[in-house]
MARVEXTI-558154 format. One line per 8 residues: their letters; for each residue x negated, y negated, z negated of C-alpha. Coordinates in nm, 4 decimals, decimal comma. Layout:
! residues N
A	X:Y:Z | ...
This chain:
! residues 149
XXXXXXXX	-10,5235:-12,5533:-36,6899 | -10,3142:-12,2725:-36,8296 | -10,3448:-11,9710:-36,7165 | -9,9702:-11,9023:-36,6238 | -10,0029:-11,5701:-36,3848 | -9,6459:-11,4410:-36,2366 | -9,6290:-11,0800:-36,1808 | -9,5656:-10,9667:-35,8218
XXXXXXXX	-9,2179:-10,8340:-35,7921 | -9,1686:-10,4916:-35,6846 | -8,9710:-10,4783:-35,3327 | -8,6352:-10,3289:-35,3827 | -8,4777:-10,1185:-35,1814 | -8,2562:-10,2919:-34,9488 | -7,8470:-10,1992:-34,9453 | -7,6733:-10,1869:-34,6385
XXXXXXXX	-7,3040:-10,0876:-34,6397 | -7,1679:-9,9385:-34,3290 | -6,8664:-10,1336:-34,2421 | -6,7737:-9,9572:-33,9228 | -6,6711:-9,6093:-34,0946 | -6,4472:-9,7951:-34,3037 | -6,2944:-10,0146:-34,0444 | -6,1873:-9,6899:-33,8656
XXXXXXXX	-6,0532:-9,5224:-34,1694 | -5,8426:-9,8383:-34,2153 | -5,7186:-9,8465:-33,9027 | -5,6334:-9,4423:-33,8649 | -5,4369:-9,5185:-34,2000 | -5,2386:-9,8310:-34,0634 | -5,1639:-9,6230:-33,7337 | -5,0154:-9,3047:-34,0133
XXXXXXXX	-4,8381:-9,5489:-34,1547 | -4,6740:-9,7310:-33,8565 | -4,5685:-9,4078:-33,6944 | -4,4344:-9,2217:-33,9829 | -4,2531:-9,5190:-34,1089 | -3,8627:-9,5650:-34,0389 | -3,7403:-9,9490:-34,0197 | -3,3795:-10,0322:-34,1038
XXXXXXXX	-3,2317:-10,2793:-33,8469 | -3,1736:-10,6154:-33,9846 | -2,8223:-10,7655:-33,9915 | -2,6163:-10,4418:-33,8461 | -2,3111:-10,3574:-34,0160 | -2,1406:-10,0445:-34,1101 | -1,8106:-10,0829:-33,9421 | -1,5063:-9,8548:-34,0135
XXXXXXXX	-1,3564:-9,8989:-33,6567 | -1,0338:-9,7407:-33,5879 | -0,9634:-9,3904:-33,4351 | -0,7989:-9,3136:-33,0930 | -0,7404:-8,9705:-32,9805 | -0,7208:-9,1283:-32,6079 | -1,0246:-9,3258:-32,6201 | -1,2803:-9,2816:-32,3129
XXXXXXXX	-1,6463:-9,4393:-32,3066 | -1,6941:-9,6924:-32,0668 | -1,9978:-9,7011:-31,8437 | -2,1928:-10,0291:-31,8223 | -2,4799:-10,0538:-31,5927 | -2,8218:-10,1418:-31,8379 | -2,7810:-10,5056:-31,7464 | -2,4140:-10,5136:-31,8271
XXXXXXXX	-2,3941:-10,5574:-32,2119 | -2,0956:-10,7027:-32,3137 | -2,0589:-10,9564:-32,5633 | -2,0233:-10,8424:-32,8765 | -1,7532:-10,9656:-33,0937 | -1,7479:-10,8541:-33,4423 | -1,4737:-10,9263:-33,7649 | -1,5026:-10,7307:-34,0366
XXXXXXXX	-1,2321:-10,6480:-34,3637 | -1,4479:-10,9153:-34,5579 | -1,3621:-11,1832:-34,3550 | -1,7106:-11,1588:-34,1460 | -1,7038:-11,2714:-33,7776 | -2,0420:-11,1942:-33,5926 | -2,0926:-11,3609:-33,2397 | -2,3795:-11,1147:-33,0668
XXXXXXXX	-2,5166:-11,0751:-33,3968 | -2,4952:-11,3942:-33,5488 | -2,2514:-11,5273:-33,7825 | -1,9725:-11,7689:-33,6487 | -1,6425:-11,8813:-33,7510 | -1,3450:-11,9220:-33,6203 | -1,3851:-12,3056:-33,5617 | -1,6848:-12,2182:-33,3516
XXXXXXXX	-1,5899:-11,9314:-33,1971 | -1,4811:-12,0491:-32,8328 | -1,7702:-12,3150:-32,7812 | -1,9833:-12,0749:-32,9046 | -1,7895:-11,7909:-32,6057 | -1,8392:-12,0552:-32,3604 | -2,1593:-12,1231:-32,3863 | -2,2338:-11,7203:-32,3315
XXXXXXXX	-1,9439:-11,7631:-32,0423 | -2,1390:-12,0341:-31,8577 | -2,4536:-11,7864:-31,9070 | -2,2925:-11,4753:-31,7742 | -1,9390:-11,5507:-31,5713 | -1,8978:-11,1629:-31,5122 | -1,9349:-11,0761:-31,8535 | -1,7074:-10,8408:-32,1122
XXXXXXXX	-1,6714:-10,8718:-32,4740 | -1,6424:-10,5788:-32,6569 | -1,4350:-10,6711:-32,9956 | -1,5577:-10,4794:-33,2771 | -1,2790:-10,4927:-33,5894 | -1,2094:-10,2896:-33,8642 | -0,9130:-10,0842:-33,9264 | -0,8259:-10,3016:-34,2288
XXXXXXXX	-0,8444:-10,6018:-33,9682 | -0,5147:-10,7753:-33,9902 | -0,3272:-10,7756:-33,6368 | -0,3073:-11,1633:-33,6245 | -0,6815:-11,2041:-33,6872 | -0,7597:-10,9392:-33,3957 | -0,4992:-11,1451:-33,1510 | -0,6615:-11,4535:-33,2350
XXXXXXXX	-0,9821:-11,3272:-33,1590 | -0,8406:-11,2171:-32,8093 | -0,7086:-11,5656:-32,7592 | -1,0366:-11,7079:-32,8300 | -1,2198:-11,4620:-32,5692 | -0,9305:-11,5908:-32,3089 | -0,9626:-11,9566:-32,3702 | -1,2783:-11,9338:-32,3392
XXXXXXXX	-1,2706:-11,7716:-31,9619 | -1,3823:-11,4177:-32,0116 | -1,1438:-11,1727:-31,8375 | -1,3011:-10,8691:-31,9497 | -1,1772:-10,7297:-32,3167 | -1,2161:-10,4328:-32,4355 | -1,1802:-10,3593:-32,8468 | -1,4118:-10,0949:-33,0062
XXXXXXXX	-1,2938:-9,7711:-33,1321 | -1,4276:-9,3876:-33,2487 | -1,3289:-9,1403:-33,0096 | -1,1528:-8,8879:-33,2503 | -1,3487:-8,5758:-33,0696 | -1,0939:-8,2914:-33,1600 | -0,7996:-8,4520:-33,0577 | -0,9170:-8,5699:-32,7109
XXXXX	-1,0980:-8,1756:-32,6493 | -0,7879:-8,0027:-32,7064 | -0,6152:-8,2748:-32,4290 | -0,9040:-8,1867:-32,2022 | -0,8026:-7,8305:-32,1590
């Protein structure tokens, strides 16, 4: 028989990585990031609406948001934030009608808007049973504080 002898191996030290510490830096960072991070809103426009010296805000109650009806100069029709066309327009009003009978639409349309595409959009809102219309402007502030007085 040979006489094969196998040193005994020396016993190593044994690594243990603390997980836990790290786990809670990573999370402090994520919570940093979350609250000193800004979001931009997905899908909202940057409207040029037209001024009115006259214009007053109306006051809905917080469950009475009306409908929101938007055309831009591009040719761009939005139906509460999703894009529509004119074909689909009033089924698409009636099925929010049938949803909320005592509901407004607020039409939201550029100053560049053609007049016949902001009448047919009112004809649309008619056929399809809403009686409340209002159309979307910016309050020209100087003109309406001088009025005030």
């Amino acid at each position: 028989m040979s006489g094969v002898v196998f040193r005994a191996r020396k016993p190593r030290k044994q690594v243990d990585l603390n997980v836990v510490s790290l786990v809670d830096v990573l999370f402090l960072l994520l919570i940093f990031f979350m609250l000193t991070s800004t979001f931009k809103r997905a899908g909202e426009l940057e409207l040029k609406l037209p001024k009115s010296s006259t214009a007053i805000p109306t006051r809905t109650g917080p469950n009475d948001k009306p409908v929101e009806l938007v055309l831009t100069e591009q040719g761009t029709l939005m139906l509460d934030g999703s894009p529509t066309t004119f074909e689909k327009l009033v089924p698409g009003l009636r099925a929010l009608h049938a949803r909320q009978p005592d509901g407004q639409v607020m039409i939201e349309a550029e100053e560049t808007v053609p007049h016949g595409q902001v009448v047919r959009l009112l004809d649309a809102v008619r056929t399809a049973g809403f009686r409340g219309v209002g159309i979307a402007v910016h309050a020209d502030r100087a003109s309406s504080a001088g009025r005030a007085r």
